[in-house]
C-alpha distance (Angstrom), angle and dihedral (degrees) to the residues before:
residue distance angle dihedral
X1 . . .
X2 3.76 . .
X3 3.44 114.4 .
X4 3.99 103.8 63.2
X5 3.52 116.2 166.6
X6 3.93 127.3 58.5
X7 3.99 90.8 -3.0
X8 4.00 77.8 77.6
X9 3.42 108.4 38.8
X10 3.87 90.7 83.6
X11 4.12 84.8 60.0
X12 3.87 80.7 55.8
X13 3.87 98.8 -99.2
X14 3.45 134.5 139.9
X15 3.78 131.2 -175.8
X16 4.10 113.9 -117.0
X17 3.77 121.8 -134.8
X18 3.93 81.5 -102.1
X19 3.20 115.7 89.4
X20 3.58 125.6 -123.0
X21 4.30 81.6 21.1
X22 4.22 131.1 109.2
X23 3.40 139.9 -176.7
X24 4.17 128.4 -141.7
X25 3.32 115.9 -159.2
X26 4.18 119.3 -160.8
X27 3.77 123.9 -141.9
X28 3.62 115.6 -129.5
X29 4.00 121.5 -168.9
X30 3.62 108.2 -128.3
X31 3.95 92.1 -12.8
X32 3.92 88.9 -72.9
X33 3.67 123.8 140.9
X34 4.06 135.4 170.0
X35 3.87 116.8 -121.2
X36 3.91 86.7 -120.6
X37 3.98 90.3 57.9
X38 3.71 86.6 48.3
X39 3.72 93.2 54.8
X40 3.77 85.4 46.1
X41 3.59 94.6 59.7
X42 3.73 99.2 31.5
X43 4.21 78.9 62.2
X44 3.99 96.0 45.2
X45 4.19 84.4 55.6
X46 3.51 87.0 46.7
X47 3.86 100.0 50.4
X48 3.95 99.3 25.5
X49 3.95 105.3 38.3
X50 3.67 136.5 2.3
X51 3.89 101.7 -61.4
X52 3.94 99.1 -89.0
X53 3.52 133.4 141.3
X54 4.12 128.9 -170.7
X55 3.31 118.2 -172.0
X56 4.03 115.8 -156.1
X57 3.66 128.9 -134.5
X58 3.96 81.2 -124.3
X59 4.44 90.6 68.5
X60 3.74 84.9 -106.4
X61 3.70 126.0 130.9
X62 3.98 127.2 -132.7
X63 3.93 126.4 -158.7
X64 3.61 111.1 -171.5
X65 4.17 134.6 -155.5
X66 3.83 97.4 33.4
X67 3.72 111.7 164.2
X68 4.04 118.1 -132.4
X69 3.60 103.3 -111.9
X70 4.10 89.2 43.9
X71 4.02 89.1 66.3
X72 3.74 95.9 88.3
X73 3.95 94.3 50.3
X74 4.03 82.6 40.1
X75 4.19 87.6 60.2
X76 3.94 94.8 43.4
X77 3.39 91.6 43.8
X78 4.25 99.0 58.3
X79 4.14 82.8 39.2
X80 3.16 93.1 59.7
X81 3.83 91.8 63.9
X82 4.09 90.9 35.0
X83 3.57 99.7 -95.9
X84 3.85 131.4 144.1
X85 3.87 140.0 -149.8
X86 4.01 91.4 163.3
X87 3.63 100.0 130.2
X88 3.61 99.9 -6.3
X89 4.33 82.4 128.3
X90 3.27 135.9 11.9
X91 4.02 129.1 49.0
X92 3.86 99.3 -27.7
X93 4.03 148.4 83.8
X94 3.80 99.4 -64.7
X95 3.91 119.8 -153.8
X96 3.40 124.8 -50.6
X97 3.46 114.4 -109.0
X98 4.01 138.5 -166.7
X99 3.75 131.4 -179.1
X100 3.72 83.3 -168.5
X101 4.08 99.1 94.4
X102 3.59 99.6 122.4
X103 3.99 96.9 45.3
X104 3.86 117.8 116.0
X105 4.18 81.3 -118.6
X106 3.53 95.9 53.5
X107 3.67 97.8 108.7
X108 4.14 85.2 63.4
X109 3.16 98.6 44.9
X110 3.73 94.9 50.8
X111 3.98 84.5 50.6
X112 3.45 95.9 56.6
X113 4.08 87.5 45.3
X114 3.62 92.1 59.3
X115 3.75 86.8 46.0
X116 4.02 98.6 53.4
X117 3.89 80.1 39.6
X118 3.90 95.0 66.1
X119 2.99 94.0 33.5
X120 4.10 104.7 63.4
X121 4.10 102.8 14.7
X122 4.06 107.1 99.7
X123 3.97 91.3 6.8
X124 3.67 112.7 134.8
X125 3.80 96.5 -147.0
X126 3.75 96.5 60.0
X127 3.89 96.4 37.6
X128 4.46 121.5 86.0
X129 3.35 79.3 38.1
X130 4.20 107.9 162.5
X131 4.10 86.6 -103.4
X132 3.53 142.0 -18.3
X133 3.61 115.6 -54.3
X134 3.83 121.3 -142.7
X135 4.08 137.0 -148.2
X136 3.45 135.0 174.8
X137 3.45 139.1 164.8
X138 3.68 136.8 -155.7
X139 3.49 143.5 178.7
X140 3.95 98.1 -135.5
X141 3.87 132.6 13.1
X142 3.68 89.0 -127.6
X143 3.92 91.6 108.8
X144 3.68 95.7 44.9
X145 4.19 92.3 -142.7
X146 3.99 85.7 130.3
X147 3.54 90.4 68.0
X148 4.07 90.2 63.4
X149 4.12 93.3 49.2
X150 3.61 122.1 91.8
X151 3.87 81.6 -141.6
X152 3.68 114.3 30.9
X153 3.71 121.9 -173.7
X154 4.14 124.2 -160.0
X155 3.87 119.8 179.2
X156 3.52 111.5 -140.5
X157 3.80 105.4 172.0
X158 3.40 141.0 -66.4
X159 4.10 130.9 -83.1
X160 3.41 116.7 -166.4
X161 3.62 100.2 -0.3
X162 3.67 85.9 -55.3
X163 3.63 127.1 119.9
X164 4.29 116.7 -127.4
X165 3.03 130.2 -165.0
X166 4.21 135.0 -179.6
X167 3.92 116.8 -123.8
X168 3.58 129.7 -137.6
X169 3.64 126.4 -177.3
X170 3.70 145.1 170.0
X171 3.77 96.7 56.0
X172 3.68 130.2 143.8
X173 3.80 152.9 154.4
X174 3.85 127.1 -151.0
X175 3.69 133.8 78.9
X176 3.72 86.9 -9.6
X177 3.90 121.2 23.0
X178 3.50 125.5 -157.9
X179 3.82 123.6 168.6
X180 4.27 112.9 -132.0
X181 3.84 125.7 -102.9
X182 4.02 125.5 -125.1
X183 3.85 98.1 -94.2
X184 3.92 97.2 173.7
X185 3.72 133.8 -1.4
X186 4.19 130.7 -136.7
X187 3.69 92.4 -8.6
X188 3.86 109.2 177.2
X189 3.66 117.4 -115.9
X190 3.70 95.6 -108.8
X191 3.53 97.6 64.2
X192 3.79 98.8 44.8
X193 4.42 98.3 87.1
X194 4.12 81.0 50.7
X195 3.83 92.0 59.5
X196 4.03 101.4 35.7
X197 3.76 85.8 56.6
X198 4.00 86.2 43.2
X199 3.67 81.0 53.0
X200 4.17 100.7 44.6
X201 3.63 78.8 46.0
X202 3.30 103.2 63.4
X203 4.11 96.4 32.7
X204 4.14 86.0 56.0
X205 3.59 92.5 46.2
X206 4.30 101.0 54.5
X207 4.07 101.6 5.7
X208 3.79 105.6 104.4
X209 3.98 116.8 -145.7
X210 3.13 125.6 -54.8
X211 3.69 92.3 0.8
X212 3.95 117.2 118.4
X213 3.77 132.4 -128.0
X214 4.27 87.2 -92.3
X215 3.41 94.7 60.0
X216 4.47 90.5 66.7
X217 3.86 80.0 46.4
X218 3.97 93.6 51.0
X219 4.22 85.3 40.4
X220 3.89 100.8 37.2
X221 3.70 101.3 35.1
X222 4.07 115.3 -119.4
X223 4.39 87.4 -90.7
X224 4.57 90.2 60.3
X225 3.61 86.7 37.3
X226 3.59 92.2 55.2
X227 3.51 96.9 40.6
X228 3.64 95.7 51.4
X229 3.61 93.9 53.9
X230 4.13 93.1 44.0
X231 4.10 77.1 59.1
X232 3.79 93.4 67.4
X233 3.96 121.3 109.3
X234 3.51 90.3 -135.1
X235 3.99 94.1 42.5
X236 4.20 85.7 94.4
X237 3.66 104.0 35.6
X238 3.60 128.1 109.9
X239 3.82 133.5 -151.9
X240 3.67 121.1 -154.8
X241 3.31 116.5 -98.0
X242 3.78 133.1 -101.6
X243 4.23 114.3 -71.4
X244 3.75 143.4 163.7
X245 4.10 117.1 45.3
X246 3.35 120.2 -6.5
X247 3.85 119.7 -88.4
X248 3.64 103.0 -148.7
X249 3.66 131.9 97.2
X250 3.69 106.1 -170.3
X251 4.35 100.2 89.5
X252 4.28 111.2 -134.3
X253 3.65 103.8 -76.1
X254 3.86 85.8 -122.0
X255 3.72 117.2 128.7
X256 4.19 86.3 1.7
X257 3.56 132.0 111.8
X258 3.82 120.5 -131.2
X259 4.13 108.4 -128.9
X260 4.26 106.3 -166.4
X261 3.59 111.7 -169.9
X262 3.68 111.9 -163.1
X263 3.95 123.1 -131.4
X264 3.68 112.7 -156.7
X265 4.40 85.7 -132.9
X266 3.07 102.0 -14.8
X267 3.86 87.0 -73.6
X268 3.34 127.1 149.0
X269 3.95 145.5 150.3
X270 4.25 119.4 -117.4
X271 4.22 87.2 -115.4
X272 3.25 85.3 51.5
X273 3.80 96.4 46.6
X274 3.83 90.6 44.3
X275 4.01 92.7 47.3
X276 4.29 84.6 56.0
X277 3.51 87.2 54.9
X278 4.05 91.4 49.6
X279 4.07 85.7 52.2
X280 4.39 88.2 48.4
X281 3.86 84.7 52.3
X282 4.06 89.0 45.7
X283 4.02 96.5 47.7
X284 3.64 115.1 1.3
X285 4.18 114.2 50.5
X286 4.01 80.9 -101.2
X287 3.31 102.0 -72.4
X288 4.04 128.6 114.6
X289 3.67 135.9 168.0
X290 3.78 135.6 -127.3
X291 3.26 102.8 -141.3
X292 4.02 136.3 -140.6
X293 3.92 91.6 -109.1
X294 4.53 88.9 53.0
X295 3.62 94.5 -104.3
X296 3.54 130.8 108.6
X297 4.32 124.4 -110.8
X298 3.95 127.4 -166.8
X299 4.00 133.3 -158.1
X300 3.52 97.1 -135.8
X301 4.08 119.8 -141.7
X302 3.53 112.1 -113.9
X303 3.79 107.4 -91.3
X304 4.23 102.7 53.4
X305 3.56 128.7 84.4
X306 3.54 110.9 -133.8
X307 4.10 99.2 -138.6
X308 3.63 91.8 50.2
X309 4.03 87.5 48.2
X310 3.87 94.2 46.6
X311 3.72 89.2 47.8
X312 3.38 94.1 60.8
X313 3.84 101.2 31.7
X314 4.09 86.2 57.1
X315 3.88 92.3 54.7
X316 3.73 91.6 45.0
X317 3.81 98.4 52.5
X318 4.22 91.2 39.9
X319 3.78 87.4 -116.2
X320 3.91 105.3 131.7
X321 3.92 107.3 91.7
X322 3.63 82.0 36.0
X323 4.09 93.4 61.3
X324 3.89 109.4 49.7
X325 3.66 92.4 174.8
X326 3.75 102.4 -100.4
X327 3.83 129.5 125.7
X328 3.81 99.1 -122.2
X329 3.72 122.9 154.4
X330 3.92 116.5 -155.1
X331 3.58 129.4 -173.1
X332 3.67 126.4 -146.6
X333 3.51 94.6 -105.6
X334 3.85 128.6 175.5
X335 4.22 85.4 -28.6
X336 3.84 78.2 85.1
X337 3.72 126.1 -10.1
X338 3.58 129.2 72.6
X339 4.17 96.7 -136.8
X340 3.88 81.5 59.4
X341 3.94 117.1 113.2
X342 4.11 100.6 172.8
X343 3.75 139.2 42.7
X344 3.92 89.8 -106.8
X345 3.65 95.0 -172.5
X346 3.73 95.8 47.4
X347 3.53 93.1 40.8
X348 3.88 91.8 54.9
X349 3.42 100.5 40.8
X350 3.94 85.3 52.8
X351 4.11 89.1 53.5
X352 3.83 89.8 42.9
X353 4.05 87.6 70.1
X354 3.54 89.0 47.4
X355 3.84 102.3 47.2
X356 3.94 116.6 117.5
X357 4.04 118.0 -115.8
X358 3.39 78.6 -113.3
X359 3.88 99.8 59.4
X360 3.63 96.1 44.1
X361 3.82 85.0 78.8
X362 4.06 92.7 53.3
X363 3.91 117.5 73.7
X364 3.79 117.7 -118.0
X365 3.60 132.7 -178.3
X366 3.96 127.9 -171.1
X367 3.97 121.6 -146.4
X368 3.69 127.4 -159.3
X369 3.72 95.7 -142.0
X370 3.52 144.3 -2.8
X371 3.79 94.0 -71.4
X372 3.86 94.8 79.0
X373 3.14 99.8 -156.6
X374 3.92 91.3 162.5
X375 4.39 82.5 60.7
X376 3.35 96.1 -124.4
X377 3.75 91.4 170.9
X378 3.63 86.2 63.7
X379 4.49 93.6 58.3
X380 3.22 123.7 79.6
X381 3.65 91.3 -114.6
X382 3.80 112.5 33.7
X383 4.05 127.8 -167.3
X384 4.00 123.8 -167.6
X385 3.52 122.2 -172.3
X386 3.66 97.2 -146.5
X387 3.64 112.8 163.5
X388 3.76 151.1 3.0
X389 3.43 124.3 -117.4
X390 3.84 143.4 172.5
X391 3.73 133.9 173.3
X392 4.05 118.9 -127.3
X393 3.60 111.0 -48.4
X394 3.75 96.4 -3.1
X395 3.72 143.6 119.9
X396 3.77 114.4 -81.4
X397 3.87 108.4 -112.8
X398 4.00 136.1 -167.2
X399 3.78 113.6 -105.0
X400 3.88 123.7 -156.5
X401 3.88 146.1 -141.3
X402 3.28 125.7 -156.8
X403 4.17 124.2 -139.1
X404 3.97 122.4 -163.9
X405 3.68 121.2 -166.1
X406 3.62 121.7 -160.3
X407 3.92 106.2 142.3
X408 3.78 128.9 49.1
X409 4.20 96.4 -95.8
X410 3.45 116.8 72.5
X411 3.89 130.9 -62.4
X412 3.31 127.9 -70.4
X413 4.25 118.2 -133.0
X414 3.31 109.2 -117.1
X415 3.96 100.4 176.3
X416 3.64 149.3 12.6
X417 3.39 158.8 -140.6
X418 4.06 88.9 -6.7
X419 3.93 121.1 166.6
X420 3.52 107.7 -122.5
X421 3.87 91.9 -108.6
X422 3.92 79.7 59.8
X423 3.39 90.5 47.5
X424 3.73 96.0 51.7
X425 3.97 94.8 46.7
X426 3.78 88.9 46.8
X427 4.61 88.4 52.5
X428 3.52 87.3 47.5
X429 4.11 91.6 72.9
X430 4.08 97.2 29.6
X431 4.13 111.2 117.2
């Protein structure tokens, strides 16, 4: 296996900084994962890599420090326990994701994950697409993560017996944010796979590589846009909608209590992965859910109290100095990938001691680069590692800008270009 590099990315693999090193990332529909999959991947970190886990503020799942000619045996391996990285990088529909789990409609949502799941991962048309492609769906707007999907789905009740939903589309973080516009509004479920491939359609046919589906917004205007997707065969089709047994796994969060378990990063070792999956087994039908925020949430079985259960779950797994309480996403950062330009981890756990009373109760979330792939626009307090810099004959160092959120778009930067001494003195008065 020669030809490492973007030849794999569609199989959901990147390269590391370290040479001779890759990542696989797994899709997860919804965030939602079996205890026996856990196990599964708890035991290709432990015979692959080093035993590591990341979990991503997208649901995914990241095993670190696989060796080339271990991918194929990596692949079979998750397969053989149903699991996916088709698409999870690369130029396609990446998994979808919902920051929904503990809504009363989660069980539907998750249903019609699994359904936009099948139907896109491994599909020709929608892959060598001119850049990833992203959907999410949520059961409010409350949260504002549709605004960063190309696709953004938001139930808003049913007519008929049918579930509806508004689409937004054209959204996007990075280099460049720019939140997505209302495309359509209480669109029944049956029509929404018509219009996403309407969508794809159009975004393949005029987006140039590697440009996402916001830049023919920012070039076309939100009214040609529109109009060239509403010109789409497909655009007015229907498929039937979903029958048979139900597809979710997640039970109604009726009569359940939701256990969170924070993960300082979304880090975490295999035997710690695998002793999670022991507790699903235990108290929730063996299923958990990584959640939008990295950390990993339970539907208790009637009969335990979730406080006393996360109690003991966080002394068991060696997790409570490494969960202070605070929100704070974290990307991998230069620890692993090769976009990274700071020591995220270090770096947060470093602004976590400095962090007002105040600001524990806002959400952060720390990115390595300008990608932002830990959405800090979306926190209340947002950090970017944007550049490096260095003075005349010194040491290139990271240098920081700081995003506020106070309204239900994105955040706003307040700062730049700060040292991370700067940065820390600046936290220390943010409320």
């Amino acid at each position: 296996m020669s030809t490492a590099g973007a030849g794999y990315r569609l199989d959901g693999v990147y390269k590391q900084r370290q040479d001779g090193f890759y990542m696989q990332r797994v899709k997860l529909a919804a965030g939602v994962i079996s205890s026996s999959q856990v196990r599964a991947v708890a035991a290709v970190s432990t015979r692959f890599g080093r035993g590591t886990i990341h979990l991503t503020t997208r649901g995914s799942i990241e095993i670190h420090w696989l060796k080339e000619d271990d991918l194929p045996l990596v692949k079979r391996e998750l397969a053989m326990v149903g699991l996916t990285a088709r698409g999870a990088c690369g130029g396609a529909v990446r998994g979808i994701t919902c920051a929904s789990q503990g809504a009363q409609a989660f069980p539907q949502l998750e249903t019609l994950a699994r359904r936009l799941h099948r139907h896109f991962t491994g599909n020709p048309r929608f892959e060598r697409l001119p850049k990833k492609f992203k959907i999410g769906i949520e059961a409010d707007a409350v949260g504002g993560r549709h605004l960063i999907q190309d696709v953004g789905l938001v139930l808003t009740g049913n007519e008929d017996g049918r579930a509806c939903f508004d689409i937004w589309i054209a959204g996007g973080l990075g280099r460049e944010p720019r939140p997505g516009f209302l495309f359509l509004e209480r669109v029944p479920e049956a029509r929404l796979i018509p219009i996403i491939e309407a969508i794809i359609t159009v975004y393949t046919t005029h987006a140039p590589p590697p440009k996402r589906l916001k830049f023919l917004a920012k070039e076309f205007g939100e009214l040609k846009l529109r109009e060239l997707i509403e010109a789409e065969p497909s655009y007015s089709e229907e498929i039937p909608g979903v029958s048979g047994l139900p597809e979710h796994l997640v039970p109604s969060s009726c009569e359940r209590q939701r256990l969170e378990l924070p993960v300082f990063a979304g880090k975490l070792t295999a035997m710690q992965f695998s002793r999670i999956a022991d507790a699903a087994e235990r108290l929730a039908d063996g299923v958990l859910m990584v959640t939008a925020d990295q950390d990993i949430a339970l539907l208790l079985e009637p009969g335990h109290d979730a406080a006393d259960e996360l109690n003991g779950l966080q002394h068991s797994l060696g997790l409570d100095a490494a969960s202070p309480g605070v929100t704070f996403r974290v990307c991998p950062g230069n620890h692993e990938c090769l976009m990274g330009l700071a020591a995220t981890r270090d770096v947060a756990g470093t602004l976590l001691a400095h962090i007002s009373t105040a600001g524990k109760k806002l959400s952060w979330a720390l990115s390595g680069c300008a990608n932002s792939c830990s959405q800090p626009q979306l926190a209340d307090v947002g950090i970017v590692t944007a550049r490096l810099t260095a003075a005349a004959g010194e040491e290139k160092t990271p240098r920081f800008d700081l995003y506020r959120r106070r309204t239900s778009g994105l955040g706003v930067k307040i700062e730049e270009n700060l040292t991370q001494e700067e940065l820390v003195e600046t936290l220390r008065h943010i409320k």
